[in-house]
C-alpha positions in Angstrom: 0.0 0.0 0.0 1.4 3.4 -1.0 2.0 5.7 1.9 0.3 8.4 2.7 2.9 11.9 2.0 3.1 14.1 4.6 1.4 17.2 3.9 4.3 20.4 4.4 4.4 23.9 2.9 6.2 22.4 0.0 3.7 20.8 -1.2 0.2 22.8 -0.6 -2.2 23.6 -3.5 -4.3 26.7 -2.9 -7.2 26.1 -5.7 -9.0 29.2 -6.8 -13.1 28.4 -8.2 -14.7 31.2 -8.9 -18.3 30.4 -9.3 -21.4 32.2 -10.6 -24.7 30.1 -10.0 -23.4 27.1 -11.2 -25.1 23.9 -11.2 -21.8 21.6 -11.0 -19.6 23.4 -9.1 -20.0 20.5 -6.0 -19.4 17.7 -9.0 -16.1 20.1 -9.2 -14.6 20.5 -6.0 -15.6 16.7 -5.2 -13.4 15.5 -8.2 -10.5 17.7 -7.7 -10.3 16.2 -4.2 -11.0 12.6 -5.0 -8.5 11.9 -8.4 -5.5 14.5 -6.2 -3.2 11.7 -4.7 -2.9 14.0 -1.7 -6.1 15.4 -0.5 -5.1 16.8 2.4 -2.7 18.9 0.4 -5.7 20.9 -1.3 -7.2 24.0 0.1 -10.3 24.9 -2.1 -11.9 28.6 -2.0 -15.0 29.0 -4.0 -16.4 32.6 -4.2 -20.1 31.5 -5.1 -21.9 34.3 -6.4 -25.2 32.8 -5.5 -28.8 33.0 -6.9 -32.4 31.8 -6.5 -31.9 29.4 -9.2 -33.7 25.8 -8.6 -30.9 24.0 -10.3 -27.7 26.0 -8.9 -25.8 24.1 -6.5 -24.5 25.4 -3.0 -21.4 24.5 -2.4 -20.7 23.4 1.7 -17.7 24.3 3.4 -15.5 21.3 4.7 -12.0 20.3 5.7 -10.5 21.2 2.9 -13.0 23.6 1.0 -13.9 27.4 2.1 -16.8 29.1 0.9 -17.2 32.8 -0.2 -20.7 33.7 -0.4 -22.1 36.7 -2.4 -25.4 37.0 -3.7 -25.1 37.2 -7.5 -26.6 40.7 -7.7 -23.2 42.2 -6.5 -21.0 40.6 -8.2 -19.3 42.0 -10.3 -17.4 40.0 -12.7 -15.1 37.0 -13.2 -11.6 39.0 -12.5 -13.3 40.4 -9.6 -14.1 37.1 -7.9 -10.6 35.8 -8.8 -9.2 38.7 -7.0 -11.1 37.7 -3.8 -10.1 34.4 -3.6 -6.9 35.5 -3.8 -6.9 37.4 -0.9 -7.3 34.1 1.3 -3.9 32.3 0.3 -1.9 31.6 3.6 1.1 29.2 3.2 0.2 27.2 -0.1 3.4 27.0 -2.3 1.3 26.3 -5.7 -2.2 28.0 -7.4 -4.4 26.3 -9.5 -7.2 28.2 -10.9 -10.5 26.6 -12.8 -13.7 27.3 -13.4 -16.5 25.7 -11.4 -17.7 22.7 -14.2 -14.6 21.2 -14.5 -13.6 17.6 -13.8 -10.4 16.1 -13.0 -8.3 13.1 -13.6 -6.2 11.0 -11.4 -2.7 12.1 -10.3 -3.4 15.6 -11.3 -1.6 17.0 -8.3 1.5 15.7 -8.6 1.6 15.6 -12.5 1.0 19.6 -12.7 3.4 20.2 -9.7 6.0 17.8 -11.5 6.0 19.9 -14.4 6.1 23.2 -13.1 9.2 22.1 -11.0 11.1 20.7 -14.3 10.4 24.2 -16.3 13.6 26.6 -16.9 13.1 29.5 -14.3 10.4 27.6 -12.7 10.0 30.5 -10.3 8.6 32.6 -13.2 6.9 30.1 -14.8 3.2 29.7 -15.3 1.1 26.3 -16.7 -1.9 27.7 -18.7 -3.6 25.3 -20.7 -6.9 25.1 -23.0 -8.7 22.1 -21.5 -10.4 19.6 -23.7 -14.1 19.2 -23.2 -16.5 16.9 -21.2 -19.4 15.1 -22.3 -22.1 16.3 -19.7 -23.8 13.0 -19.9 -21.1 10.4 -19.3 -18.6 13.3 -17.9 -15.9 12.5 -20.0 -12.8 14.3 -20.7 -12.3 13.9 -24.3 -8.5 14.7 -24.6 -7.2 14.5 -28.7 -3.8 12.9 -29.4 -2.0 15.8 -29.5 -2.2 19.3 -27.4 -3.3 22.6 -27.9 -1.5 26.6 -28.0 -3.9 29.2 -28.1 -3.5 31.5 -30.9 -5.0 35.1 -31.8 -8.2 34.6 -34.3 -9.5 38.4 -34.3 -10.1 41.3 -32.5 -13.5 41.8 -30.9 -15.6 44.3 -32.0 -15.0 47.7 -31.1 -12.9 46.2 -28.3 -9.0 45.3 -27.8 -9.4 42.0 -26.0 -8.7 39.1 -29.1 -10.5 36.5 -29.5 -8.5 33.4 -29.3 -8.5 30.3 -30.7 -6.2 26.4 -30.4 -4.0 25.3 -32.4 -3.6 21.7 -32.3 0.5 20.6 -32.5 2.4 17.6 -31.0 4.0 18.7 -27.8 6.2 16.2 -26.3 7.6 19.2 -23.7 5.8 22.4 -22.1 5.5 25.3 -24.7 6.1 28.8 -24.4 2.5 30.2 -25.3 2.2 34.5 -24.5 -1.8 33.7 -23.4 -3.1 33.0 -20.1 -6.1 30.9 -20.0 -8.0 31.7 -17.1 -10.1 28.3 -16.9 -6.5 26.7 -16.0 -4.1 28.4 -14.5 -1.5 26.4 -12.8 1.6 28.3 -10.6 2.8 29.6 -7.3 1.0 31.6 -5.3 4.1 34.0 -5.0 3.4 35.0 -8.5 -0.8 35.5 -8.2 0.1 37.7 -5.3 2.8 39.7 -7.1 0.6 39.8 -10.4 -2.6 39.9 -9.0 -6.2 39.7 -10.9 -7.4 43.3 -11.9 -11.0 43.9 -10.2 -12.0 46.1 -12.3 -11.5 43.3 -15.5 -15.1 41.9 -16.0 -15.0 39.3 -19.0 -13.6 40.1 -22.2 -10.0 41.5 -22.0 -9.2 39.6 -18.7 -6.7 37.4 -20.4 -5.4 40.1 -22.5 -4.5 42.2 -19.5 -3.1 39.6 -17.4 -0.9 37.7 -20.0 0.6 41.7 -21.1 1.3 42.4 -17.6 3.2 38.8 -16.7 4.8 39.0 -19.8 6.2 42.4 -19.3 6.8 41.4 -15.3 9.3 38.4 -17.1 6.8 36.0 -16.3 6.7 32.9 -18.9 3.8 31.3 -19.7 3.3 27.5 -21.1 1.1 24.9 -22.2 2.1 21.0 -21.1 1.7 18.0 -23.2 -1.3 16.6 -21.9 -4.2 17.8 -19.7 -5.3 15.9 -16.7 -8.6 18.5 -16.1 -11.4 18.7 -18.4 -14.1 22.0 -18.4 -17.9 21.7 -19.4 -18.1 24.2 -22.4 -22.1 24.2 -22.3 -23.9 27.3 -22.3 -24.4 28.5 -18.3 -25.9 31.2 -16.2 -24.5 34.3 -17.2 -24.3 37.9 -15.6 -25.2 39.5 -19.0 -28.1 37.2 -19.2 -29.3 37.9 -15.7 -28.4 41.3 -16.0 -28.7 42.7 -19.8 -28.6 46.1 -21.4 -26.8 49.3 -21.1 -28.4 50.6 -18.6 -27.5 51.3 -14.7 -27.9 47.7 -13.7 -27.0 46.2 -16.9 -23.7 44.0 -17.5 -22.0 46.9 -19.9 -20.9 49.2 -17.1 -18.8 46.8 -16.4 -17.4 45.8 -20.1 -17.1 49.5 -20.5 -14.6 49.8 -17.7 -12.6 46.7 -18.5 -12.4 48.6 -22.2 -10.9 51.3 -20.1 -8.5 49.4 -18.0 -7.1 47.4 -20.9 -6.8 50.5 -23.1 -4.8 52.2 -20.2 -2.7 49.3 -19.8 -1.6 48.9 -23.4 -0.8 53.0 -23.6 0.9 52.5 -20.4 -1.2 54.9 -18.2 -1.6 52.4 -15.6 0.0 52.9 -12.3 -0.1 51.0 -9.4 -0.3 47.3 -8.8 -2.1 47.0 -12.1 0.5 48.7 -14.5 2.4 46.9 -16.8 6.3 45.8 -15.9 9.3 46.8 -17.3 11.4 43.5 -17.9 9.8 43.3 -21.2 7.7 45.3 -23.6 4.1 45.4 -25.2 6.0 45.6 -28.6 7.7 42.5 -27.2 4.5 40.9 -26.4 2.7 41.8 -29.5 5.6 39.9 -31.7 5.2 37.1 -29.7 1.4 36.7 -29.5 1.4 37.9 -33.4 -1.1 41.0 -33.1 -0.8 44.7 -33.3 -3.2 46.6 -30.6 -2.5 49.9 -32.2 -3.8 48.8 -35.3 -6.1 46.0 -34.4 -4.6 43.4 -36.7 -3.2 40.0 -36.4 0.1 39.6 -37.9 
C-alpha cells in the first residue's frame, strides 16, 4: 500500500473556483479532491456568487473547502471574484485556478506540480492550458492525441481583448505560449500575489490584460503536453443574461470599464499594482502573440 505523503508547505495547493450560480460546481470540488493523490494537500476557496436558481448548487464548506458567499446581484465580474479568492492564500506553495464545471483526472496533483518544477526559471513560470471538453452525460474528458496553444483569431468588435483560438500541435515538452487561460491556471502563489487579478477586469480583455502584464513582469507562460482537467463548455448562467442592457444595472458598465482598463494598460497609463512591468515590452508581447493593438490586426 502506497504511503500516505506528509502534507508540508512544500507541497500545498491553494485552488481558486470562482463560481457564478453554477449547477456543478460541488461535482467540481468533489473531483478535484478525489482523483488529487494528496487530499489533504488541497485547500479549495470557491467565491459562489449565489442565486435563486432551482438547479444551482451550493457549495458546503468542509476540511478542505472554504466558501465565499455573495449574492449574484453584486457581483461583479469573473476578474473580480478571482481577485477575492486570492486574498485568502496563507502558506500554499502552488495556485491552481478553474472554473466551477470542470472535472479532474487521477494524479493531477502531482503531474501539474511535477511539471512546473522541471520548467527553466520555474519560479517565473506559469502552466496555462486550453482544457479539452466533457461530455455532460457520461462526464468524460475527451483529450485529442496531441495538445493545444492558443492562438489570436481576431479582434472583438470595437474592443482590444482578441478573440483566441487552439491550435492543435504535437507537444512532447511544455510550450512557451504568450496567453493566459483563465479556466486553468497552474503556478505559485508567490506569482498571483505579485501579479494579482485586476478587479475592475469583467469578462472580455481579462486574459489580454493579465498575459501583457506577466509578460512584461518576465513572467513565462506554457502549455504542457497533456491535460489531466477537463471544463464543461455548455452554455451556463451568465451575468449579462441575468443582468442585460446598457443601462444602470446592466452588464455593460462593467465591459465599458474593463475597455478602459485594458486601453490604459496597453498606452501605459496604468500605475499601481495594475500597471504593466518593465522586464519586457508590449511591442515584445505583441511579436510574440502575433497582433498589433494599435492597429487591431493580427500579424
Amino acid at each position: 500500500m502506497m504511503r500516505k505523503q506528509r502534507v508540508t508547505k512544500k507541497n500545498k495547493i491553494f485552488v481558486s473556483i470562482a463560481s457564478y450560480r453554477d449547477t456543478q460546481i460541488q461535482k467540481t470540488i468533489d473531483s478535484c479532491l478525489s482523483y488529487a493523490d494528496n487530499k489533504d494537500s488541497i485547500r479549495i476557496v470557491v467565491c459562489d456568487q449565489w442565486g435563486d436558481g432551482g438547479a444551482e448548487v451550493r457549495p458546503q464548506p468542509t476540511e478542505n473547502v472554504e466558501v465565499i458567499r455573495v449574492e449574484y446581484k453584486h457581483s461583479k465580474g469573473c476578474s473580480w471574484a478571482r481577485n477575492l479568492i486570492r486574498k485568502q492564500i496563507r502558506d500554499e506553495k502552488y495556485y491552481l485556478q478553474i472554473d466551477a464545471h470542470s472535472l479532474f483526472k487521477a494524479g493531477w496533483d502531482t503531474y501539474y506540480r511535477h511539471m512546473l518544477e522541471q520548467l527553466d526559471k520555474k519560479e517565473n513560470s506559469i502552466i496555462s492550458n486550453v482544457l479539452p471538453p466533457i461530455e455532460r452525460e457520461t462526464d468524460k474528458i475527451f483529450e485529442s492525441n496531441n495538445s493545444k496553444v492558443t492562438s489570436a483569431n481576431s479582434f472583438c468588435d470595437e474592443s482590444l481583448a482578441v478573440n483566441k483560438g487552439e491550435t492543435e500541435c504535437d507537444l512532447p515538452i511544455p510550450t512557451k505560449t504568450p496567453w493566459i487561460r483563465s479556466g486553468f491556471v497552474f503556478t505559485y502563489t508567490d506569482i498571483i500575489n505579485n501579479i494579482p487579478h485586476n478587479p475592475n477586469m469583467f469578462f472580455l480583455g481579462e486574459e489580454d490584460e493579465l498575459s501583457i502584464r506577466l509578460f512584461t513582469h518576465g513572467y513565462d507562460i506554457y502549455s504542457t503536453p497533456k491535460n489531466l482537467v477537463g471544463h464543461d463548455y455548455s452554455i451556463r448562467n451568465t451575468f449579462w443574461s441575468d443582468f442585460p442592457g446598457p443601462g444602470p444595472n446592466g452588464w455593460w458598465k462593467f465591459e465599458l470599464k474593463s475597455r478602459s482598463e485594458l486601453q490604459n494598460l496597453i498606452e501605459n497609463k496604468t500605475v499601481g499594482k495594475y500597471s504593466m512591468g518593465t522586464k519586457r515590452t508590449l511591442k515584445e508581447f505583441e511579436e510574440f502573440a502575433k497582433i498589433n493593438y494599435k492597429n487591431k490586426t493580427i500579424i
